[in-house]
C-alpha positions as CSV (number, residue, x, y, z in Angstrom):
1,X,0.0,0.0,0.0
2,X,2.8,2.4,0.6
3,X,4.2,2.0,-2.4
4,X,1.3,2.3,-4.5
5,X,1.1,5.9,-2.5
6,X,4.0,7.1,-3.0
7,X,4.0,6.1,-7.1
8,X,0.4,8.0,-7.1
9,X,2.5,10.8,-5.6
10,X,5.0,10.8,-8.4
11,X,2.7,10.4,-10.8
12,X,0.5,13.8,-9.3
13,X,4.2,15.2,-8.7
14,X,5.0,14.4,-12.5
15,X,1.2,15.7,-13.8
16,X,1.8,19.2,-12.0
17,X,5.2,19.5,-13.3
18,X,4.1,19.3,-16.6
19,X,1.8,21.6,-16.1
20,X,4.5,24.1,-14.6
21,X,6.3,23.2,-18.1
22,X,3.5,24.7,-20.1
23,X,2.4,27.6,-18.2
24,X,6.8,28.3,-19.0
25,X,6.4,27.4,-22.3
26,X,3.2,29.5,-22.3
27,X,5.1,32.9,-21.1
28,X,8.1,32.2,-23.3
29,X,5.8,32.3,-25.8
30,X,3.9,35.0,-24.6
31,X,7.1,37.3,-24.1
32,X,8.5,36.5,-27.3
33,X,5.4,37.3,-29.1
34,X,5.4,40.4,-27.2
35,X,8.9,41.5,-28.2
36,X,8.8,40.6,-31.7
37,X,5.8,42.3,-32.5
38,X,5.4,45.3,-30.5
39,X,3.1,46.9,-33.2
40,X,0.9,44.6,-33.0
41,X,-2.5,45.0,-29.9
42,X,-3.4,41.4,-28.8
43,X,-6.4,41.7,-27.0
44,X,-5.6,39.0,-24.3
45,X,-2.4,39.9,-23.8
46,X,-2.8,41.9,-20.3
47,X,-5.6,38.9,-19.3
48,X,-2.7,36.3,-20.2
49,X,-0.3,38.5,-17.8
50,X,-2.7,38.9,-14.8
51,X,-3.2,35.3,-15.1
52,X,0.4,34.4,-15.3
53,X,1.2,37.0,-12.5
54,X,-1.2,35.9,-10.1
55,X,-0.2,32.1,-10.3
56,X,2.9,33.3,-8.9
57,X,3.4,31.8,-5.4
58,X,5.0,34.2,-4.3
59,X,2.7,36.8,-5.2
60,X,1.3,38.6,-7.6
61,X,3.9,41.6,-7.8
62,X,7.5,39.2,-6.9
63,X,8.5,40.0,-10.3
64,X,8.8,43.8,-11.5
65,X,7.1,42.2,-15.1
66,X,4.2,41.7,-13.1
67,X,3.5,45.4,-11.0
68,X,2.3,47.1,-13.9
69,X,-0.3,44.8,-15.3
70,X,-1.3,43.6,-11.5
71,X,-1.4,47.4,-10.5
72,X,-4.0,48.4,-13.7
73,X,-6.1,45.0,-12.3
74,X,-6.9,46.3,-9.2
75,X,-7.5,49.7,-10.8
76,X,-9.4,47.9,-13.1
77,X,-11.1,46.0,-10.6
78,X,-11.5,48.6,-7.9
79,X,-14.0,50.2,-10.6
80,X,-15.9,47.7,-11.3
81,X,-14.7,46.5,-14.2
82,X,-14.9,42.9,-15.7
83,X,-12.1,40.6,-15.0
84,X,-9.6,40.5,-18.0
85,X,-9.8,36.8,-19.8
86,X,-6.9,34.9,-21.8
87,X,-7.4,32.6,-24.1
88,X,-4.1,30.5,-24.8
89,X,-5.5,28.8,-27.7
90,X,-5.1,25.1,-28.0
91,X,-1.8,25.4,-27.4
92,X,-1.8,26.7,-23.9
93,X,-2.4,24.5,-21.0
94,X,-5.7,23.5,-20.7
95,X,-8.3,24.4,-17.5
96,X,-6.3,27.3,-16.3
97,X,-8.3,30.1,-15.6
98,X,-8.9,32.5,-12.5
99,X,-12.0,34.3,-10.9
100,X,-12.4,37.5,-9.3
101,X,-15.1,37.5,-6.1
102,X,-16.1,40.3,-3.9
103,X,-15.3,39.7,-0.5
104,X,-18.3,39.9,2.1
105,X,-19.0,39.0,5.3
106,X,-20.4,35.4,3.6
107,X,-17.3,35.2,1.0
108,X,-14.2,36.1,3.3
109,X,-10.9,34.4,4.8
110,X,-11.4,33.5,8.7
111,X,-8.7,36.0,9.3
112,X,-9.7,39.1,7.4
113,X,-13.8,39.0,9.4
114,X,-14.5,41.5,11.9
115,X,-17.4,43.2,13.3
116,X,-18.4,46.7,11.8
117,X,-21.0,49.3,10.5
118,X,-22.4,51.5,12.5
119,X,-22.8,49.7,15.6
120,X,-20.0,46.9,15.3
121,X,-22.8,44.4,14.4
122,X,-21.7,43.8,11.0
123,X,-19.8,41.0,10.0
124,X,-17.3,42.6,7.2
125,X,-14.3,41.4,5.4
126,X,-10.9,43.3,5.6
127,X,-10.0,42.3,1.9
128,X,-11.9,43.7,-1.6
129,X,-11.8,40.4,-3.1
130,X,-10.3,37.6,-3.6
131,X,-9.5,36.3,-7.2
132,X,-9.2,32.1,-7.6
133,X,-6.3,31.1,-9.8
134,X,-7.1,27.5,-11.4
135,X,-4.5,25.1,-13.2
136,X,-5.7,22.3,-14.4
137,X,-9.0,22.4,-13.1
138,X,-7.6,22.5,-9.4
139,X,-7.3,25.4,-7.2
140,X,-3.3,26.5,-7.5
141,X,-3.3,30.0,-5.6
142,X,-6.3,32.3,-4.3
143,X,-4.8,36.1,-4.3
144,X,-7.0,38.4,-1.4
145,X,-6.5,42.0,-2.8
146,X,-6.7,45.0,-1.6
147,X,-6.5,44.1,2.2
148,X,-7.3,46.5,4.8
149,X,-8.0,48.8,2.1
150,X,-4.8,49.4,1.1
151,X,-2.5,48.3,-2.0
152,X,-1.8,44.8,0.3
153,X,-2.6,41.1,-0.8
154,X,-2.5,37.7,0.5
155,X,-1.3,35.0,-1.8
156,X,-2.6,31.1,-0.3
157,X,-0.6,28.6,-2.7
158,X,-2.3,25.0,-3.2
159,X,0.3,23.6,-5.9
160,X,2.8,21.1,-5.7
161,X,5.1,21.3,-2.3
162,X,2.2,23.0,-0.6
163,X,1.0,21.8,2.9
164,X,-2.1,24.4,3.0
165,X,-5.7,22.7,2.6
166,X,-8.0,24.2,0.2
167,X,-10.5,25.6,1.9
168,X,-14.5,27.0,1.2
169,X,-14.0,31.3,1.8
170,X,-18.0,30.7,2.1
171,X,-17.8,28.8,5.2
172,X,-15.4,30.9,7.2
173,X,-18.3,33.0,8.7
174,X,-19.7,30.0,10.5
175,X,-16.4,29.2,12.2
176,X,-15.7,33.1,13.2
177,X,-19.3,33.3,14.5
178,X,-18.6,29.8,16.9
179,X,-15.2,31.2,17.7
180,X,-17.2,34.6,18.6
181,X,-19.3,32.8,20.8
182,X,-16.8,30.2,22.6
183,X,-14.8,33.3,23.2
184,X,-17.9,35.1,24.8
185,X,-19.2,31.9,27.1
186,X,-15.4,31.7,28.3
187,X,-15.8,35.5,28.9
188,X,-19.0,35.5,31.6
189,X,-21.8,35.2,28.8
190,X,-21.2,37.8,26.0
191,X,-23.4,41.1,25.3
């Protein structure tokens, strides 16, 4: 049985690393279409960046390449504009894609809730949004932007090497609101 793990292991291992192969061979591309013909306005080109940029586990903006498209996202974004799409063509790798949603109180990250509005009986979210990065159909980094109001992100890497768990932004409100109330029972009883 353990062996039979750890070959599924390389096998996932190997899958992913192919995938990281064509999302290189995909900005090689990309960049040297770029360069060669600068003339020339694709009209995917800054939805192919974004999506490059924010696969990045390291974040978004790591690379200097990556703070001018990222920056005119959240611009972009900030006024309610749609999210920019790519389309590698059948060339590219296949199922990658990435999703912009508005943080809430009902669509946050545990740590970002707090209570606010007028009389600190809202439940808000300390991020704008949070934008889902997906390679191969799977869930490879969710970037939080605009945390605390500010220019700030939080980048939660899934891909290979990762130890975090996905997890459902939908259902963090149900475990701040028992935390909330264990904290108030082992506080004397709350309001």
């Amino acid at each position: 049985m353990e062996r039979f793990q750890s070959g599924e292991n390389v096998r996932r291992g190997s899958v992913t690393c192919a995938a990281l192969r064509r999302w290189a061979i995909a900005l090689a591309l990309f960049n040297s279409t770029s360069i060669l013909t600068p003339g020339l306005a694709h009209a995917d080109d800054w939805g192919c960046q974004v999506l490059l940029c924010l696969s990045n586990p390291g974040g978004p903006e790591q690379y200097s390449s990556c703070v001018s498209p990222i920056e005119r996202l959240w611009a972009a974004l900030r006024h309610g504009d749609p999210f920019p799409t790519c389309d590698f063509g059948s060339r590219g790798p296949r199922g990658a894609f990435a999703r912009n949603t508005f943080a809430s109180g009902g669509y946050c990250r545990e740590g970002l809730l707090y209570w606010g509005g007028p009389k600190q009986s809202e439940l808000l979210c300390r991020a704008a949004g949070a934008i889902n990065v997906n390679i191969d159909n799977r869930l490879y980094t969710r970037v939080w932007w605009d945390v605390s109001g500010q220019d700030l992100t939080i980048t939660e890497f899934y891909g290979v090497g990762s130890a975090q768990v996905p997890y459902d932004p939908a259902r963090s409100a149900a475990l701040f609101l028992r935390q909330s109330e264990q904290l108030d029972d082992a506080n004397g009883g709350g309001w």
